[in-house]
C-alpha positions as CSV (number, residue, x, y, z in Angstrom):
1,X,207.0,-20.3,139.2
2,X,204.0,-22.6,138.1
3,X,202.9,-25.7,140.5
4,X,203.1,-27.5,137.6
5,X,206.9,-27.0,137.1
6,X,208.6,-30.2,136.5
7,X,211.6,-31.7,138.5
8,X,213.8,-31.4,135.1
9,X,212.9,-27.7,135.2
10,X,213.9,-27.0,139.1
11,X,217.0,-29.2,138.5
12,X,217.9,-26.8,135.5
13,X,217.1,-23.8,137.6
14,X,219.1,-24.8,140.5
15,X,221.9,-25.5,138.4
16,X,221.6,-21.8,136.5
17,X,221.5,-20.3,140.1
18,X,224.8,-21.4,141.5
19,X,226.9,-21.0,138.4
20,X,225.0,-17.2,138.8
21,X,225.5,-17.0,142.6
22,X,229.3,-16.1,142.9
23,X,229.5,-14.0,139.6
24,X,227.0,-12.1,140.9
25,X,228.4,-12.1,144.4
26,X,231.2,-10.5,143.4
27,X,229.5,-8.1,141.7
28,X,227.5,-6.8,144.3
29,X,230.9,-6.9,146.5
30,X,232.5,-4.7,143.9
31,X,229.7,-2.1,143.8
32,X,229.0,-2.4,147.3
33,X,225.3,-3.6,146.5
34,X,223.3,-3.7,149.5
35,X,222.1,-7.9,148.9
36,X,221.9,-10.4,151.7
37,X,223.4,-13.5,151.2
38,X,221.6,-16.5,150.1
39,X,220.9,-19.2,152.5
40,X,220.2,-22.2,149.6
41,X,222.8,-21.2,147.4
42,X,225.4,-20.7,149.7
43,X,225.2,-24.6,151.6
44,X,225.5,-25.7,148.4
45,X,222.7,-28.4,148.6
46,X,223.0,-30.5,145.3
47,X,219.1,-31.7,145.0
48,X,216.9,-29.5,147.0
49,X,213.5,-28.6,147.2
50,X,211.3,-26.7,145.6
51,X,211.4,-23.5,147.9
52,X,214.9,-23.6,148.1
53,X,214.9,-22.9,143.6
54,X,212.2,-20.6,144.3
55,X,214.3,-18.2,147.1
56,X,217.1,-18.9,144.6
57,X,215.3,-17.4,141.7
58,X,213.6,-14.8,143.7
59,X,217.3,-13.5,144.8
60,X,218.3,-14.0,141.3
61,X,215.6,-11.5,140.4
62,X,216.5,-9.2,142.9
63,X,219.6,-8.5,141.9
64,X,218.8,-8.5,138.3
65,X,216.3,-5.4,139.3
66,X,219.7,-3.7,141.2
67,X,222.5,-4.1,138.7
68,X,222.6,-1.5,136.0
69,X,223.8,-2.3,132.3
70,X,227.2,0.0,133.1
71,X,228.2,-1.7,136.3
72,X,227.5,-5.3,134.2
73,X,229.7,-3.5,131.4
74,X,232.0,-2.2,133.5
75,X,232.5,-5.4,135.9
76,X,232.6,-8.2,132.8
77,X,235.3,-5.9,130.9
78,X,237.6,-5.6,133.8
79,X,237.3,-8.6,136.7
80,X,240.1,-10.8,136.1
81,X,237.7,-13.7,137.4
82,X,235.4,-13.2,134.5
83,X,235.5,-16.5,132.3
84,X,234.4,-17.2,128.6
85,X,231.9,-19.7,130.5
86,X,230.8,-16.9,133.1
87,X,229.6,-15.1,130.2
88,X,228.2,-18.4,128.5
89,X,225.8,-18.3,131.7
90,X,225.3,-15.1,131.8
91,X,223.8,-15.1,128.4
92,X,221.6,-17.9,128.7
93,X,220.4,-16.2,131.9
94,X,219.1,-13.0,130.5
95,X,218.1,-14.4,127.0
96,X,216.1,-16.8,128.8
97,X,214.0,-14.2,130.6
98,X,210.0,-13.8,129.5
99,X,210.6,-9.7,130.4
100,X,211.4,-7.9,127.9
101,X,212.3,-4.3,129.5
102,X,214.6,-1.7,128.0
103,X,217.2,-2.6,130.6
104,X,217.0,-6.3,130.1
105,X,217.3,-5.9,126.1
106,X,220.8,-3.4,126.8
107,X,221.6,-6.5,128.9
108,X,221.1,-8.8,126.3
109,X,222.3,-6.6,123.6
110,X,225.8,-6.3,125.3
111,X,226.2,-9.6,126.9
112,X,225.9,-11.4,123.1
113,X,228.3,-8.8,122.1
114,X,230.8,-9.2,124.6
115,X,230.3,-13.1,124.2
116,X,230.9,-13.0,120.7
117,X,234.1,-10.8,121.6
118,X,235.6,-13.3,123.3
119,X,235.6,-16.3,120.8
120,X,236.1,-14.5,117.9
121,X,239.2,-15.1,116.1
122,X,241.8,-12.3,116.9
123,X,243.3,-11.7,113.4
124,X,239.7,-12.0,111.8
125,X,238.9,-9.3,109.1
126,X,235.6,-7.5,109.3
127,X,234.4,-8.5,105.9
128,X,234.2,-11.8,107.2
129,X,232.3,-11.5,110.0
130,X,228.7,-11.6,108.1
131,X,225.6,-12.7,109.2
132,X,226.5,-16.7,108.9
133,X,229.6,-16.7,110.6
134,X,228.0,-14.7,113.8
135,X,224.9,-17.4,114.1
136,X,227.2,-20.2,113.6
137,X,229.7,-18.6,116.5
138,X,226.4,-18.0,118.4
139,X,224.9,-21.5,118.3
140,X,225.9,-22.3,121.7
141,X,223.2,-19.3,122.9
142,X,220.8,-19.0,119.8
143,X,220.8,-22.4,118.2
144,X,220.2,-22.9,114.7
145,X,219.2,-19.4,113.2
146,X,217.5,-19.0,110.1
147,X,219.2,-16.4,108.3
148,X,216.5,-14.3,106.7
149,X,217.0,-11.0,107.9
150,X,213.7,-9.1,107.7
151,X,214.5,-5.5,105.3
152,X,214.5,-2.8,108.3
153,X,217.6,-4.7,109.5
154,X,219.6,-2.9,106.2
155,X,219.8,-0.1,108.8
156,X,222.6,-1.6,110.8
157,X,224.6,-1.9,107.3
158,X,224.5,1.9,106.7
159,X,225.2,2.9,110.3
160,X,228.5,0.7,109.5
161,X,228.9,1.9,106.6
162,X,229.0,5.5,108.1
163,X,231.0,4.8,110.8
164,X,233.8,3.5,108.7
165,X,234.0,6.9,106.8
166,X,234.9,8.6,109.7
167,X,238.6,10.0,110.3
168,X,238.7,10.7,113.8
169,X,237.0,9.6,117.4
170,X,235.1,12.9,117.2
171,X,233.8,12.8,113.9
172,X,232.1,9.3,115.2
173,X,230.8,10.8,118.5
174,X,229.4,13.8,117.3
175,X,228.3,12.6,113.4
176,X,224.6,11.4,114.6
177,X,226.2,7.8,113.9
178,X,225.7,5.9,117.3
179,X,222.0,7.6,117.6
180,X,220.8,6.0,114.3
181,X,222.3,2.8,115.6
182,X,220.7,2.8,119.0
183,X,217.5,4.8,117.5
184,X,217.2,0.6,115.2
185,X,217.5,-1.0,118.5
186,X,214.6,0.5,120.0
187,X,212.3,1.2,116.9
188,X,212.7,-3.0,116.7
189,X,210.5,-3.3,119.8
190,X,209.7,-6.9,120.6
191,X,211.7,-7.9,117.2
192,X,214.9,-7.4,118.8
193,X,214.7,-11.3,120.5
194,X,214.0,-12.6,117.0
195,X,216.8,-15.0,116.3
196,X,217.9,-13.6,113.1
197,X,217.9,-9.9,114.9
198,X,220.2,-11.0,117.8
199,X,222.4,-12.4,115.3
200,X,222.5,-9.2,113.8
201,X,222.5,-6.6,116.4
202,X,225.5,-8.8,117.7
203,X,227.5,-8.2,114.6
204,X,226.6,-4.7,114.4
205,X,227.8,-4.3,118.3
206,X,231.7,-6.2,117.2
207,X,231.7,-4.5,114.3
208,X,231.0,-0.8,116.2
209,X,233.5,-1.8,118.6
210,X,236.3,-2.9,116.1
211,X,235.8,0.9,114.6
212,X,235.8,2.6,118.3
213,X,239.2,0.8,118.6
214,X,240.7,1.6,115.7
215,X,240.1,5.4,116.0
216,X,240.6,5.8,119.7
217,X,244.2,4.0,118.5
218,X,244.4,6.8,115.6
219,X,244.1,9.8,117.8
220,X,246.3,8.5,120.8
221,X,248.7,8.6,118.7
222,X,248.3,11.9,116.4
223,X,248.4,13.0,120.1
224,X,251.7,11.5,120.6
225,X,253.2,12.8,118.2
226,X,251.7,16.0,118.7
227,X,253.5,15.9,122.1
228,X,257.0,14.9,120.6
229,X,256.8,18.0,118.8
230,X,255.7,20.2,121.0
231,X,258.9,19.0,123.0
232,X,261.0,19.4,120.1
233,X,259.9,22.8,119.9
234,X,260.5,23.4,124.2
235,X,257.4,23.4,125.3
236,X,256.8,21.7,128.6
237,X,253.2,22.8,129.9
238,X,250.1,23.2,127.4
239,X,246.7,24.3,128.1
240,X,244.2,21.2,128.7
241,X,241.5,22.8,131.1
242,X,239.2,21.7,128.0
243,X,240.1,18.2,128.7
244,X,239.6,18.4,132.4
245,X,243.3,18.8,133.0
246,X,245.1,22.1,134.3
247,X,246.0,25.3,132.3
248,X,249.9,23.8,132.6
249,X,249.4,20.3,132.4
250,X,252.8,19.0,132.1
251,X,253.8,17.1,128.7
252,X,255.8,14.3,130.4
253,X,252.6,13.5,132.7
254,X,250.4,14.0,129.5
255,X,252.5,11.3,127.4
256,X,252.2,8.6,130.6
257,X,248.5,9.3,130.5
258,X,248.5,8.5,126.6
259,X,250.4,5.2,127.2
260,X,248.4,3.9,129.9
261,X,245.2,5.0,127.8
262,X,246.9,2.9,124.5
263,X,247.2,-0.1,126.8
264,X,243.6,0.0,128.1
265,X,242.3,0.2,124.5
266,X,244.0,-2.4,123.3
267,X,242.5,-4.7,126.0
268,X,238.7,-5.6,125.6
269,X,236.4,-1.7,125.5
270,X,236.4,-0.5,129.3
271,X,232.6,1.6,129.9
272,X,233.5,4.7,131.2
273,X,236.6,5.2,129.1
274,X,237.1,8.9,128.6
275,X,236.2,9.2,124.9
276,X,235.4,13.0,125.9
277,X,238.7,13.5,127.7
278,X,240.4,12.2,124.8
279,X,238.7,13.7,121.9
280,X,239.3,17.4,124.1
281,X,243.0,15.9,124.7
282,X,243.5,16.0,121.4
283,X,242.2,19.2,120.3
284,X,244.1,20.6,123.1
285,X,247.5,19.3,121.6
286,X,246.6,20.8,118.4
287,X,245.7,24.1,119.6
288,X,249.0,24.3,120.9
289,X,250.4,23.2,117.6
290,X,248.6,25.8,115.9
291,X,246.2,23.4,114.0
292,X,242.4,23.0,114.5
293,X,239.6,25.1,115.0
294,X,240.4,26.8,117.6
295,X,243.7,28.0,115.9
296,X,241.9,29.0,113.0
297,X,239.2,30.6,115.0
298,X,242.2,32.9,116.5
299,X,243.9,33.4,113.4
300,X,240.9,35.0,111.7
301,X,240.5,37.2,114.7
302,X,244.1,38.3,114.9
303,X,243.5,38.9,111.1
304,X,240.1,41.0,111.5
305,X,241.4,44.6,112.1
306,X,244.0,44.5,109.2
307,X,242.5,46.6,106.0
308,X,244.6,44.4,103.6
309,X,244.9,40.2,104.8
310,X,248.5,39.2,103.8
311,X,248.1,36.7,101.0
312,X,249.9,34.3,102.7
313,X,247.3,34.0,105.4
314,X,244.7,33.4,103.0
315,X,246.8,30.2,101.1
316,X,246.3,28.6,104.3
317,X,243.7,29.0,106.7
318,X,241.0,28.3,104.1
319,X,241.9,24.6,102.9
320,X,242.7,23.7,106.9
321,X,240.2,20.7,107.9
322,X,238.9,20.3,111.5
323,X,239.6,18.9,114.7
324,X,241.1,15.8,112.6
325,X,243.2,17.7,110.5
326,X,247.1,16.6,110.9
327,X,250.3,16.6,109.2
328,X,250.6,13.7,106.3
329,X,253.3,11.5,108.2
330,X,251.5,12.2,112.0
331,X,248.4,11.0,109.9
332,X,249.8,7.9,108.0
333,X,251.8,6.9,111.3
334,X,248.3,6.6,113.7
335,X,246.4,4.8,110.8
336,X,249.1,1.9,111.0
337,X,249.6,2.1,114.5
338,X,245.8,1.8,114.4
339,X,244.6,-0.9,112.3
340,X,248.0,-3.0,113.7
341,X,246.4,-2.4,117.0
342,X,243.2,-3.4,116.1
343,X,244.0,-7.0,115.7
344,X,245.5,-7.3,119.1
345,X,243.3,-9.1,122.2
346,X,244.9,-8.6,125.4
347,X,243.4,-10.9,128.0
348,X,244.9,-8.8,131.2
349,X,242.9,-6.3,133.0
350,X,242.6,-2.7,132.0
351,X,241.0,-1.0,135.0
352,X,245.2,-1.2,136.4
353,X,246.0,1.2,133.6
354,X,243.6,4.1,134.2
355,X,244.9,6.4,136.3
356,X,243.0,9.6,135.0
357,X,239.3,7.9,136.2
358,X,240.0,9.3,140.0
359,X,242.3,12.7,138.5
360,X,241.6,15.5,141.4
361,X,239.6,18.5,140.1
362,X,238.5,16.8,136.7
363,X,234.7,15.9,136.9
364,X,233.6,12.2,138.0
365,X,234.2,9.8,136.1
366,X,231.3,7.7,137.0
367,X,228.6,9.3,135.2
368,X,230.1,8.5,131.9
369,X,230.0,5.3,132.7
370,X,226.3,5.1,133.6
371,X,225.8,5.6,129.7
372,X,224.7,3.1,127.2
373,X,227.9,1.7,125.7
374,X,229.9,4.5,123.4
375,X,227.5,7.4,124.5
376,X,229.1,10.2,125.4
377,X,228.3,14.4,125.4
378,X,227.0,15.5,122.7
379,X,228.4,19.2,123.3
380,X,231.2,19.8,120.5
381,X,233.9,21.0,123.1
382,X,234.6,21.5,126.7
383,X,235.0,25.3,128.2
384,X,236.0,25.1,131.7
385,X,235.8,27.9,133.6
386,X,238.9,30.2,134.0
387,X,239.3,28.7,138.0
388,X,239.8,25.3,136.8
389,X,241.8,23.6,139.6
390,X,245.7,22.8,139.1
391,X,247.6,20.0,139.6
């Protein structure tokens, strides 16, 4: 703080601080953050002096330094006390700041994301949401933005444009997709607080997002259906030690799981959500099925020793796609059940419907959510070892 600072500027300052103080309060409380109290901000003084806005701003700063970007994530997308104003301020907070770390821009990168989230029309289609409609949305943060986007901000399009090609959540996660997009953020350097580039990084992030949701939606419920027919058929225990689960994981606990993970995805997008588990889920469901890459894997191996391959074999393994690869009416049912989804904002709380975060014997949860947003292993499947622990 300058001694020249002016007594609009402390007023403004103080003001910032105590809409700050119990947001971050609580999240400190939540993540058991070791933070003293502050004296100034908690008697609530309304003019005070200038010491008492600087020990506001220093403890300000402090627990700027402590929070990371997944516990801001994490806390925003699932405190019920979390406003459309708390976000407002949180914004202007962390736009406003003259550093301009990695940490701060993932700060900024999400906050404007998750802002824009939340006033955003619910029914809105994507091909509306350009560049104009995002800066005027985003006035009440940016201003009046000058849209002329500079020509290495074209990136963004074609990461979108990739993205939407994809058929399933794995084809996303392990395509190279969300590393071009995060490989633009940091190749922008210091042009990422350009006005024009927050406006557009900001439609990039809903945009990502709307495209997470409706393919997270599509495979829940290929896996769905995969378990209705796997009941149909008898079956009551499958194999999901891939997915972190036992080697009899029970199909009624399974379909529970599903539900409560349709419900959280429908809500606002939850860091740490088990994009891993589920893509592994899946492929689980269809290796019991007799679909997928692993099924193929063992049919051509079962088929190895015989001197002369039955015809019949070779009609059908051949033209079999990938992990996505699913009956015509499973398919067709997820991608309504998706993109009907997709236009639904649920304003509850979705950390109440995730029961698998704290599942005994599956691996922590919390280091998938100390990931930037939609990062997840890069490893194209899960081999637990034999021991894997049983429910």
């Amino acid at each position: 703080m300058t001694p020249s600072i002016s007594v609009q500027d402390l007023a403004a300052q103080w003001i910032s601080a105590r809409r700050l103080y119990p947001i971050y309060f609580e999240l400190a409380r939540e993540f058991a953050i070791d933070v003293k109290t502050c004296a100034e901000l908690e008697a609530g003084v309304e003019a005070p002096g200038k010491e008492a806005v600087e020990q506001a701003r220093q403890w300000l700063e402090q627990m700027d330094s402590q929070v990371q970007v997944h516990q801001l994530r994490q806390f925003l997308q699932t405190n019920a006390l979390v406003t459309q104003e708390t976000l407002l301020y949180l914004v202007q907070h962390f736009v406003a700041k003259t550093e301009k770390s990695e940490t701060v821009r993932d700060k900024v990168d999400f906050l404007l994301v998750q802002y824009f989230s939340q006033i955003a029309p619910t029914g809105i289609n994507d091909s509306d949401v350009d560049l104009a409609y995002v800066a005027r949305a985003m006035e009440a943060v940016l201003g009046q933005v000058e849209l002329k986007p500079p020509v290495w901000l074209n990136a963004l399009d074609r990461v979108l444009d990739s993205a939407r090609k994809c058929r399933s959540l794995d084809e996303l996660l392990h395509g190279g997709i969300l590393e071009q997009g995060r490989k633009a953020k940091g190749l922008a350097g210091e042009l990422f607080y350009l006005p024009v580039a927050l406006v557009a990084f900001t439609r990039f992030g809903y945009l990502m997002r709307r495209v997470f949701f409706r393919l997270m939606l599509g495979d829940l419920n290929i896996i769905l259906d995969g378990l209705t027919e796997l009941e149909d058929k008898g079956v009551q225990t499958i194999d999901c030690r891939r997915a972190q689960f036992s080697a009899q994981e029970p199909i009624l606990r399974l379909r529970m799981i599903c539900q409560s993970w349709k419900v959280m995805f429908q809500a606002e997008y939850s860091s740490g959500s088990p994009l891993r588990m589920l893509v592994d889920l899946k492929a689980s469901v269809e290796h019991a099925l007799g679909r997928g890459k692993a099924a193929e894997t063992a049919g051509k191996a079962k088929a190895a020793p015989s001197a002369k391959p039955l015809p019949a074999a070779k009609s059908t393994a051949p033209g079999r796609p990938a992990i996505a690869a699913t009956k015509p009416p499973l398919a067709k049912a997820a991608a309504a059940s998706a993109s009907g989804a997709s236009a639904t904002k649920m304003a509850g709380n979705s950390a109440s419907s995730y029961p698998v975060a704290s599942k005994p014997g599956a691996k922590p949860a919390a280091g998938a959510s100390a990931v930037p947003e939609f990062e997840v292993s890069t490893e194209a499947g899960s081999n637990p070892a034999p021991g894997s622990p049983k429910k």
